[in-house]
MDTraj code that builds the backbone (N, CA, C; nanometers):
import mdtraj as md
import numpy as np

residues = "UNK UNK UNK UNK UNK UNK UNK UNK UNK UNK UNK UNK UNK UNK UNK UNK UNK UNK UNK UNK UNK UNK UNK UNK UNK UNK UNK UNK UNK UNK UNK UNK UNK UNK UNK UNK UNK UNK UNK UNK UNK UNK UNK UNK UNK UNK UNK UNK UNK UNK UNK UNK UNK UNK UNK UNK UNK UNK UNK UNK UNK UNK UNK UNK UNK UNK UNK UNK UNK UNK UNK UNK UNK UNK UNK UNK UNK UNK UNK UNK UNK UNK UNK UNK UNK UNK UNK UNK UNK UNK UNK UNK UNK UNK UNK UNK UNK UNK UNK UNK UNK UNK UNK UNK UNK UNK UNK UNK UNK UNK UNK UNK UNK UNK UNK UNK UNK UNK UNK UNK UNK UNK UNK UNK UNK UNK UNK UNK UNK UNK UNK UNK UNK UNK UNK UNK UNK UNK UNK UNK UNK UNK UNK UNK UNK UNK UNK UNK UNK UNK UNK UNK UNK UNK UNK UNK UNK UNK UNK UNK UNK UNK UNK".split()
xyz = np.array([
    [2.8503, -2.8791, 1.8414],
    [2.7381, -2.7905, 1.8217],
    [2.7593, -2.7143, 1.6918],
    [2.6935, -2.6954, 1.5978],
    [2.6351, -2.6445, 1.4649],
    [2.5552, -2.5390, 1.4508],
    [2.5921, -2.3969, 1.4219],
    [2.4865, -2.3350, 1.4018],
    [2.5278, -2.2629, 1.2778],
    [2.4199, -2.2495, 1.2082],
    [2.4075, -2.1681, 1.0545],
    [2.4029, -1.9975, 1.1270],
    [2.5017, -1.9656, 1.1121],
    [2.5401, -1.8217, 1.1907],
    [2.5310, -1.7321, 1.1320],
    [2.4672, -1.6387, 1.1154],
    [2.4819, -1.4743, 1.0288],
    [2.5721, -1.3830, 1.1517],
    [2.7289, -1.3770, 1.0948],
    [2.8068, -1.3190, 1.1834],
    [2.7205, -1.1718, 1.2919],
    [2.7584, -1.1528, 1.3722],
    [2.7289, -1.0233, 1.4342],
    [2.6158, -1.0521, 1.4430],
    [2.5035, -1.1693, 1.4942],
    [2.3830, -1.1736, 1.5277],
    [2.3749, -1.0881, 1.6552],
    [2.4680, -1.1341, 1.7441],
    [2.4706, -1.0393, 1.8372],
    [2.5737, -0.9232, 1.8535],
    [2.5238, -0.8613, 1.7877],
    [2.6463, -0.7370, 1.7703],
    [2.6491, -0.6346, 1.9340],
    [2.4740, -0.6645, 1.9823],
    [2.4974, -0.5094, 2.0635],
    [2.5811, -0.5803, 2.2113],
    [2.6221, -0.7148, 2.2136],
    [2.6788, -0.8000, 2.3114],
    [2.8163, -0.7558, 2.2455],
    [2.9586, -0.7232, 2.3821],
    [3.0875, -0.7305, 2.3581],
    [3.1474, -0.8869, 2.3122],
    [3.2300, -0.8831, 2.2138],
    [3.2573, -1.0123, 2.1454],
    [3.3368, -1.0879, 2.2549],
    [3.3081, -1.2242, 2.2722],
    [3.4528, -1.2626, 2.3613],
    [3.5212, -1.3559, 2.2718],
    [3.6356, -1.3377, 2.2114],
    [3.7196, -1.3828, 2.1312],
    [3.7753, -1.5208, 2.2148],
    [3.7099, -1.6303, 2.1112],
    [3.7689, -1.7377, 2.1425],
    [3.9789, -1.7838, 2.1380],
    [4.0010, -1.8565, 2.1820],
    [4.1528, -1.8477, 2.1470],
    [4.2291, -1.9211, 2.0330],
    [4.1326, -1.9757, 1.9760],
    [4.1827, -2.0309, 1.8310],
    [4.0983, -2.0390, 1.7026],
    [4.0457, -2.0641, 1.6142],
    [3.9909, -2.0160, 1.5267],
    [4.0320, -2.0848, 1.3801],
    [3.9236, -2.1737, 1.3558],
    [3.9727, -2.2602, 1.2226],
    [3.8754, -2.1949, 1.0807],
    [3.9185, -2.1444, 0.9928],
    [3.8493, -2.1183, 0.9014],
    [3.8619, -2.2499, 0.8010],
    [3.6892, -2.3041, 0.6976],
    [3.7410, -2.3921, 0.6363],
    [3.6345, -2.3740, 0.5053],
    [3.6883, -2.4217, 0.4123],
    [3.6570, -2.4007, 0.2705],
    [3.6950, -2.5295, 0.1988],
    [3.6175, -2.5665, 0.0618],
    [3.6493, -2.6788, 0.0002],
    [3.7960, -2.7012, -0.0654],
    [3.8810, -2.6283, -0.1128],
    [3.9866, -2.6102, -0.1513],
    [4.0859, -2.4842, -0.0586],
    [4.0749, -2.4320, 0.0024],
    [4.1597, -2.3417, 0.0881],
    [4.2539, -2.2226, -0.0100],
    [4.1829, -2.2263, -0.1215],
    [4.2125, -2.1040, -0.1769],
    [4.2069, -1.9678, -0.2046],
    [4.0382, -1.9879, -0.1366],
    [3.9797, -1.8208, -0.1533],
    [3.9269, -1.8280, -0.0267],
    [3.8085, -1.8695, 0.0220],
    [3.7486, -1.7848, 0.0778],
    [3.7989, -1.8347, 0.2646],
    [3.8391, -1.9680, 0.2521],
    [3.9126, -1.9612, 0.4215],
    [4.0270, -1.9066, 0.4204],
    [4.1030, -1.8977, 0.3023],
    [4.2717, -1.8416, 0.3398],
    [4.2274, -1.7012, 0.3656],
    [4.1959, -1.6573, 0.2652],
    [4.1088, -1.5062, 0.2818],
    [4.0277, -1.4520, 0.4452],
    [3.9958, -1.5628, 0.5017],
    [3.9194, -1.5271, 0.5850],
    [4.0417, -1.5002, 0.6867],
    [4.1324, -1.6404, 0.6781],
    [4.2870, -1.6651, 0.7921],
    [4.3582, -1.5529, 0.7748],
    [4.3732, -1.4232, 0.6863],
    [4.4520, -1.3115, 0.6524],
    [4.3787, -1.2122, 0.7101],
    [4.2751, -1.2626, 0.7044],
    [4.1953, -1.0977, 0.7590],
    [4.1987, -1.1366, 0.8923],
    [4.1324, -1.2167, 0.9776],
    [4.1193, -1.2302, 1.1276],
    [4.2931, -1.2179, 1.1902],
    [4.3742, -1.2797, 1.0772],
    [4.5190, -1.2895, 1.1090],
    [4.5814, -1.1173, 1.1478],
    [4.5224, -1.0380, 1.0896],
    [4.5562, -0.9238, 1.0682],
    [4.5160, -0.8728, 1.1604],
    [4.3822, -0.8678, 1.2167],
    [4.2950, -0.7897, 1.3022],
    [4.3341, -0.8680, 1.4072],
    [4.2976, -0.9791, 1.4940],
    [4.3547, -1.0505, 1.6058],
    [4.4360, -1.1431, 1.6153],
    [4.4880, -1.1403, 1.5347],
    [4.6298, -1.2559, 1.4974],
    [4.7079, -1.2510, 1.6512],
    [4.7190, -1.1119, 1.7319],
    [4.8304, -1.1238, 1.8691],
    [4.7147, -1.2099, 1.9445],
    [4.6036, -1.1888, 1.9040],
    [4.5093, -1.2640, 2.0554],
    [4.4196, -1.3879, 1.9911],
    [4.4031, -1.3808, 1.8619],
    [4.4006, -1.5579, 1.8634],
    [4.4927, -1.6281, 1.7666],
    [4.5014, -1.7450, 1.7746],
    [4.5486, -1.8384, 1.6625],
    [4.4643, -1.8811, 1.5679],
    [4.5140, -1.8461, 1.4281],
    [4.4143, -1.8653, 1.3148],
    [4.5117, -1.9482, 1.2447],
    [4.3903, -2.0574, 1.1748],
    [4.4584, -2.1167, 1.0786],
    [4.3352, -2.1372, 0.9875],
    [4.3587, -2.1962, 0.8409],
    [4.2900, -2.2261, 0.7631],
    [4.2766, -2.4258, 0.6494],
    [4.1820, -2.4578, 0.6172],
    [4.2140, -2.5563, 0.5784],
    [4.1080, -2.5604, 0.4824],
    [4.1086, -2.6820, 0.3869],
    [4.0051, -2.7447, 0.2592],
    [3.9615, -2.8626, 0.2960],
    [3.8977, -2.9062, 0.2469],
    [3.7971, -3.0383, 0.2326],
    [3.8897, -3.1330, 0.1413],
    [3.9410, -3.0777, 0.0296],
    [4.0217, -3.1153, -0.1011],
    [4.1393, -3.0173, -0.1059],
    [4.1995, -3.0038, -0.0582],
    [4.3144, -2.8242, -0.0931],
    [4.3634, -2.8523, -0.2078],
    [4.3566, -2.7313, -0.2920],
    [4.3939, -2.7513, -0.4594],
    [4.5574, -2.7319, -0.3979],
    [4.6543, -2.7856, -0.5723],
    [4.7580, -2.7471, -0.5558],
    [4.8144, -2.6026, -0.5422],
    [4.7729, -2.4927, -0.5830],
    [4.8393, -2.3967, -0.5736],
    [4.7379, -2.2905, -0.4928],
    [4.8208, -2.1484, -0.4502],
    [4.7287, -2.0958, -0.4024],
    [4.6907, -2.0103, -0.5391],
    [4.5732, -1.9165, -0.4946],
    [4.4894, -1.8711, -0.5978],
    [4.5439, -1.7246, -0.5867],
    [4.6132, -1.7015, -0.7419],
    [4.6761, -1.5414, -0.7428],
    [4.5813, -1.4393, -0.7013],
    [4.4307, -1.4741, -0.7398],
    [4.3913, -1.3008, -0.7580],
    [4.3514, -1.3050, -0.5862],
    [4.3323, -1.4075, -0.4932],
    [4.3242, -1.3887, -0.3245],
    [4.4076, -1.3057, -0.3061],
    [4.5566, -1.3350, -0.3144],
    [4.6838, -1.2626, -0.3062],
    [4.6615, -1.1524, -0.3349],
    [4.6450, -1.0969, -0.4483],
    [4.6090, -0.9732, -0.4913],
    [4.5214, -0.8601, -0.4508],
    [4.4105, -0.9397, -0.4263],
    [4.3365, -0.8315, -0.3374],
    [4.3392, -0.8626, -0.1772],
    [4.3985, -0.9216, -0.1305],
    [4.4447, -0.9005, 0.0412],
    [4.5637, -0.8419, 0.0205],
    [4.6155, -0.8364, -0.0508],
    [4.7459, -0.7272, -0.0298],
    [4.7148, -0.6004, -0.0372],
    [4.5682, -0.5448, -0.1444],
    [4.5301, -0.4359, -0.1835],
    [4.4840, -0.3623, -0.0447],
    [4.4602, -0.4350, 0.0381],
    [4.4142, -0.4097, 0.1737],
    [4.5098, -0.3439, 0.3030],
    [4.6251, -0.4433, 0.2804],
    [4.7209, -0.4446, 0.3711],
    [4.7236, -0.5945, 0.4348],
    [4.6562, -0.7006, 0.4055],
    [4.6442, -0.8466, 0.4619],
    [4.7618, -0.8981, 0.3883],
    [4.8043, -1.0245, 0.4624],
    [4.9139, -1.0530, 0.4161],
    [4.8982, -1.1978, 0.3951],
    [4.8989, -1.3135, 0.2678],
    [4.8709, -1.3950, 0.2464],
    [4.9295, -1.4883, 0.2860],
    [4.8886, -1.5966, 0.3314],
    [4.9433, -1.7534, 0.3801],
    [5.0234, -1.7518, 0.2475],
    [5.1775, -1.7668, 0.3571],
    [5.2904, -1.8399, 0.2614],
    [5.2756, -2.0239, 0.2526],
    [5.2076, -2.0617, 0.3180],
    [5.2274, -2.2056, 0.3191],
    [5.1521, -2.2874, 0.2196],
    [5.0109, -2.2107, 0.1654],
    [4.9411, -2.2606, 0.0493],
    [4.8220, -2.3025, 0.0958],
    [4.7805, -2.3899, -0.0086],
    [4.6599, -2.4595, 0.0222],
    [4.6616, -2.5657, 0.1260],
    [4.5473, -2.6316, 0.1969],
    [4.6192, -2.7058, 0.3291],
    [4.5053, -2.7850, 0.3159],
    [4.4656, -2.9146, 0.3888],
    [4.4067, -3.0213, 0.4069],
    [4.4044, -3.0065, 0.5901],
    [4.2646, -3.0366, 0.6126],
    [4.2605, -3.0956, 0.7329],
    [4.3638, -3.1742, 0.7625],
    [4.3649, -3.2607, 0.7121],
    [4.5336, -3.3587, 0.7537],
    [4.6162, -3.3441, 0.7588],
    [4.6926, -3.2084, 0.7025],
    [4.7790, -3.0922, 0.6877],
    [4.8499, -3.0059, 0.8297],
    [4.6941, -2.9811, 0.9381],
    [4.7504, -2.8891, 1.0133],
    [4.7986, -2.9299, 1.1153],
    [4.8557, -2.8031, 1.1672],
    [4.9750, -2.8140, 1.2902],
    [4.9097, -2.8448, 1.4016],
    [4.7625, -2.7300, 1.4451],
    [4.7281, -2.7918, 1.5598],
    [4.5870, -2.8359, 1.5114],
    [4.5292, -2.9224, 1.5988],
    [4.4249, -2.9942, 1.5524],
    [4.3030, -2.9846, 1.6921],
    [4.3302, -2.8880, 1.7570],
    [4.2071, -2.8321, 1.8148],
    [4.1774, -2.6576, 1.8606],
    [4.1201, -2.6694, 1.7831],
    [4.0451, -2.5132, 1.7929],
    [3.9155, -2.4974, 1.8648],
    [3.8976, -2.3543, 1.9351],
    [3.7429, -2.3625, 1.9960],
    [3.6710, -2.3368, 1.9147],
    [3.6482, -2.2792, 1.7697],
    [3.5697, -2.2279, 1.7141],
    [3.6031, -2.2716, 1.5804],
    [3.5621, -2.3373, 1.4581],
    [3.5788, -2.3886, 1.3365],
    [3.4718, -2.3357, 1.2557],
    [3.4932, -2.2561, 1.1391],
    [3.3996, -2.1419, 1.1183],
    [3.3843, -2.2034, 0.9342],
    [3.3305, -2.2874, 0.9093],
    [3.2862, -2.3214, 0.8065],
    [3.2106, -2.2045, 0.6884],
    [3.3211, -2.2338, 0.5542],
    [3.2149, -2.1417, 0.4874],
    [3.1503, -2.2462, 0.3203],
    [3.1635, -2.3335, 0.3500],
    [3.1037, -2.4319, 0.2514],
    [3.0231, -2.4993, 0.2994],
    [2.8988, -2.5877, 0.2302],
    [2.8292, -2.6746, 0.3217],
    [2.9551, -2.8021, 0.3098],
    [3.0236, -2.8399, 0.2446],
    [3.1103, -2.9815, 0.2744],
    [3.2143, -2.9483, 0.3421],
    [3.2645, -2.7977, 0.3987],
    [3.3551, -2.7826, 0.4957],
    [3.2686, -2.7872, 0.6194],
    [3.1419, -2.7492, 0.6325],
    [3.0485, -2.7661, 0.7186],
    [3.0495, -2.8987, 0.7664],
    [3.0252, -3.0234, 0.6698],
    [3.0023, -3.1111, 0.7394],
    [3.1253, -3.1918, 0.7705],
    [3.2755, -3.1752, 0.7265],
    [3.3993, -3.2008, 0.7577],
    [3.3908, -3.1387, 0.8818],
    [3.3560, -3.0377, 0.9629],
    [3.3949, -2.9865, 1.0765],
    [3.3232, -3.0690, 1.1567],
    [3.1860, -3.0985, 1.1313],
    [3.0899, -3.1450, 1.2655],
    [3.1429, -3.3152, 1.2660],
    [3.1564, -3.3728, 1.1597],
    [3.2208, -3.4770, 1.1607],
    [3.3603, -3.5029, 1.2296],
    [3.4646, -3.3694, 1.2348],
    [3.5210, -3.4074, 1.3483],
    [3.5435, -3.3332, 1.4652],
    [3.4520, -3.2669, 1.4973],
    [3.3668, -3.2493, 1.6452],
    [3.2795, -3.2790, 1.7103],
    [3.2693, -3.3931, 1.6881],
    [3.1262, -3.4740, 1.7391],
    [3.1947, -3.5212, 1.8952],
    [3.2845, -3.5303, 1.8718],
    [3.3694, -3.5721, 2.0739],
    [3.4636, -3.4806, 2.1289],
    [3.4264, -3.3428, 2.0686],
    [3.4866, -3.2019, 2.1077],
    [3.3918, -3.1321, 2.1516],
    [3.4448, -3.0160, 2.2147],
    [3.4151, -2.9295, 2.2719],
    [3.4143, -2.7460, 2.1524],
    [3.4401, -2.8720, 2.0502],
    [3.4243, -2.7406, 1.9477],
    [3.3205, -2.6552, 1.8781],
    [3.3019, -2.4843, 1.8691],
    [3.1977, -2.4845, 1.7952],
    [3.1686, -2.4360, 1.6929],
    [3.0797, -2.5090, 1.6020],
    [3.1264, -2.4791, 1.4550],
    [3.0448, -2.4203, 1.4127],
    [3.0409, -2.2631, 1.3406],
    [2.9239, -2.2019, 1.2998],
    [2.9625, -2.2281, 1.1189],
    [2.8334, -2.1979, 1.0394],
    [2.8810, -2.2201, 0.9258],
    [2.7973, -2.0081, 0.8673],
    [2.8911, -1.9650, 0.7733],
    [2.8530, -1.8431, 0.7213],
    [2.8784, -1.8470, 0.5827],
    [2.7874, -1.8313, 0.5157],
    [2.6855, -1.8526, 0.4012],
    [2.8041, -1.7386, 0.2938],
    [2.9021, -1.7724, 0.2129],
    [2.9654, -1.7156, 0.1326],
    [2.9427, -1.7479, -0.0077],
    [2.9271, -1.6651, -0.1278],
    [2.9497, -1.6933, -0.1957],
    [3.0924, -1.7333, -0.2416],
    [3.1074, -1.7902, -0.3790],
    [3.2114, -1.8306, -0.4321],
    [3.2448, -1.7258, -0.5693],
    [3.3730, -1.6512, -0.5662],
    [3.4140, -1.5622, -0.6544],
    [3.4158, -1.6111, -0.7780],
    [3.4424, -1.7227, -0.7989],
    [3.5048, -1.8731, -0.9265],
    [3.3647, -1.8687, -0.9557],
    [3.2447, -1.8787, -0.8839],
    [3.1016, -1.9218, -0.9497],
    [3.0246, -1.8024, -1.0095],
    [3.0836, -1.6497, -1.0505],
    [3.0278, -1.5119, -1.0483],
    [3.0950, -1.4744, -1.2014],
    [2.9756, -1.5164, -1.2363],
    [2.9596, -1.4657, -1.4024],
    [3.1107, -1.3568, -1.4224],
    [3.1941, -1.3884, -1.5147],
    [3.3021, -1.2772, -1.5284],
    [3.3484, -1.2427, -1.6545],
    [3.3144, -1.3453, -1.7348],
    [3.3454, -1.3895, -1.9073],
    [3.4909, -1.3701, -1.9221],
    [3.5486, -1.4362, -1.8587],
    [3.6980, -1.4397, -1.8068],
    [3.7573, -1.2758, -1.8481],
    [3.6697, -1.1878, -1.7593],
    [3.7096, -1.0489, -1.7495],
    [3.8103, -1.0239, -1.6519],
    [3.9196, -0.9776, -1.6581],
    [3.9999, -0.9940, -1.5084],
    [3.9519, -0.9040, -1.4337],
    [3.9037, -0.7850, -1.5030],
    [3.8531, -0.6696, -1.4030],
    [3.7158, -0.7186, -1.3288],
    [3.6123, -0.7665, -1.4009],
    [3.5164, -0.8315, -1.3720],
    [3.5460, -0.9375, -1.2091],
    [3.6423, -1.0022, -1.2564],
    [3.6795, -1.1987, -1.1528],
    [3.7299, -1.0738, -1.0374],
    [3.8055, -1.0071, -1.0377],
    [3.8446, -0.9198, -0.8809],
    [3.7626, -0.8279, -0.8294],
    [3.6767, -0.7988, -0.8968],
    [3.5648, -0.7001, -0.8433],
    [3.5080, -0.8190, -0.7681],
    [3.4824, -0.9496, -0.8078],
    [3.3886, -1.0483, -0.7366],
    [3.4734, -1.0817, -0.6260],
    [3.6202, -1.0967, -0.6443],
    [3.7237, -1.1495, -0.5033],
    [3.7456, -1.0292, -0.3980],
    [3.7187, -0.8947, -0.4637],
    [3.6962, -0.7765, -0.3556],
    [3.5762, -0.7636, -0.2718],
    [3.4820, -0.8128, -0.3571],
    [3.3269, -0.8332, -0.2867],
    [3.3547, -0.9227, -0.1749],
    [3.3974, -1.0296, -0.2146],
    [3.4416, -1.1334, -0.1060],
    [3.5048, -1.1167, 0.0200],
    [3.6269, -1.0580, -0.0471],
    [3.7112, -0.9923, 0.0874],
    [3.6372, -0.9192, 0.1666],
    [3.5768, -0.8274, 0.1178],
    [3.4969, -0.7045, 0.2283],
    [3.3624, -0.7479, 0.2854],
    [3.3211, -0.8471, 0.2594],
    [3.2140, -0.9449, 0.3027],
    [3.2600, -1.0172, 0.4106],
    [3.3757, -1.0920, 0.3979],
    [3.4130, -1.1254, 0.5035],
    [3.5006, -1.0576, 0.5867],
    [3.4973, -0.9901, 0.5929],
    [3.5982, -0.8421, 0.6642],
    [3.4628, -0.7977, 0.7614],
    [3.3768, -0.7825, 0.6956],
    [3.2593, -0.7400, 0.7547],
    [3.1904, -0.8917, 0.8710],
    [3.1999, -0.9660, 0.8462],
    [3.1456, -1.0823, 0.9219],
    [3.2712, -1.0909, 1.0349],
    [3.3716, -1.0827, 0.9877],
    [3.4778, -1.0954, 1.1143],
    [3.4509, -1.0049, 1.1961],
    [3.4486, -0.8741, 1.1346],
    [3.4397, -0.7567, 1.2354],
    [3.3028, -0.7659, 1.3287],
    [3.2300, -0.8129, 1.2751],
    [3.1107, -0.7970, 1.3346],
    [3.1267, -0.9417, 1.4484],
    [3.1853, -1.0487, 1.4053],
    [3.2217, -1.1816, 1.5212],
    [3.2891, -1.1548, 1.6386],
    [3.4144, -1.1074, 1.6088],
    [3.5536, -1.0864, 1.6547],
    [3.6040, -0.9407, 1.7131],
    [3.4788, -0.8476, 1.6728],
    [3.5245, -0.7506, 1.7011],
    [3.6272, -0.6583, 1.5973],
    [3.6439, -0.5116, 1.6183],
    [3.7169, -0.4845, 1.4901],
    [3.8487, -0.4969, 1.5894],
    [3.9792, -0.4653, 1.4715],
    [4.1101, -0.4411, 1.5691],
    [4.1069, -0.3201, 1.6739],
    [4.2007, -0.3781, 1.7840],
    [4.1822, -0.2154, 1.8795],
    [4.1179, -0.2269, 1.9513],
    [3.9421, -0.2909, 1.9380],
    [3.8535, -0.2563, 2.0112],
    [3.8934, -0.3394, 2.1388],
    [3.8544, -0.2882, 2.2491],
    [3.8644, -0.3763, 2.4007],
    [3.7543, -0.4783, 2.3545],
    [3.7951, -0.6569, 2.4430],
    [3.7234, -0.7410, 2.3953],
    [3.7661, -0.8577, 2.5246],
    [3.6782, -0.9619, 2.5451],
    [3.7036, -0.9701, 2.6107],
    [3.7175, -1.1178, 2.6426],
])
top = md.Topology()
chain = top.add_chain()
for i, resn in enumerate(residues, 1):
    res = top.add_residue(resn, chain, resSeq=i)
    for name in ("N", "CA", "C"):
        top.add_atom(name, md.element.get_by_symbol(name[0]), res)
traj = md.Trajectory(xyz[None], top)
């Protein structure tokens, strides 16, 4: 099942936190690792998060690092990752934020029980910056707190009773 999800559609409903949780992105550099640090942070004791790419570049991407640390998030030591990459290979919930991580997920949940919402992110790399560094992290902070905000609103914030 597939749905184009605007996190917290149902916000005034208590969240029930699924028990695993795949974030996925075309390269696994920004915006799913990013996403795997923040949910990691906030429900990391009560679910299992992992993250993956469509293509995972070779390295991870410094300025992610940089501003999830600015936070207190703490970045995947393991890098960029490939579907073919991970440890476990079923999650209840696979949370697509590309349309080609989108269709990598439904392609392999078509004989699962998995469900895959997709949430509409921009890309920090595609945001005019004129290779400003102050400029490129203002766009990877936008990011972060965008999806900080979609988790919280999915997942519930940390702390909160959930169920």
């Amino acid at each position: 099942m597939s749905d184009v999800t605007k996190p917290g559609a149902n916000a005034e409903r208590k969240p029930v936190l699924p028990g695993s949780v795949l974030f996925a992105c075309n390269l696994n550099t920004v915006r799913s690792s990013m996403a795997e640090a923040i949910l990691k942070k906030l429900h990391g004791n009560r679910i299992y998060v992992d993250s993956a790419g469509v293509a995972p570049a070779e390295e991870p991407d410094p300025f992610t690092a940089e501003v999830l640390r600015e936070e207190g998030f703490t970045p995947s030591a393991s890098g960029p990752k490939g579907f073919d990459d991970l440890d476990e290979t079923s999650f209840d919930l696979i949370v697509a934020l590309t349309p080609e991580a989108r269709a990598k997920a439904e392609e392999l949940t078509r004989s699962s029980a998995t469900d895959v919402e997709f949430w509409e992110v921009g890309d920090p790399l595609a945001a005019p910056t004129g290779g400003n560094r102050d400029r490129r992290l203002a766009a990877y902070r936008e990011l972060r707190d965008k999806l900080r905000g979609y988790i919280e609103s999915r997942f519930g914030r940390a702390g909160a009773a959930t169920g």
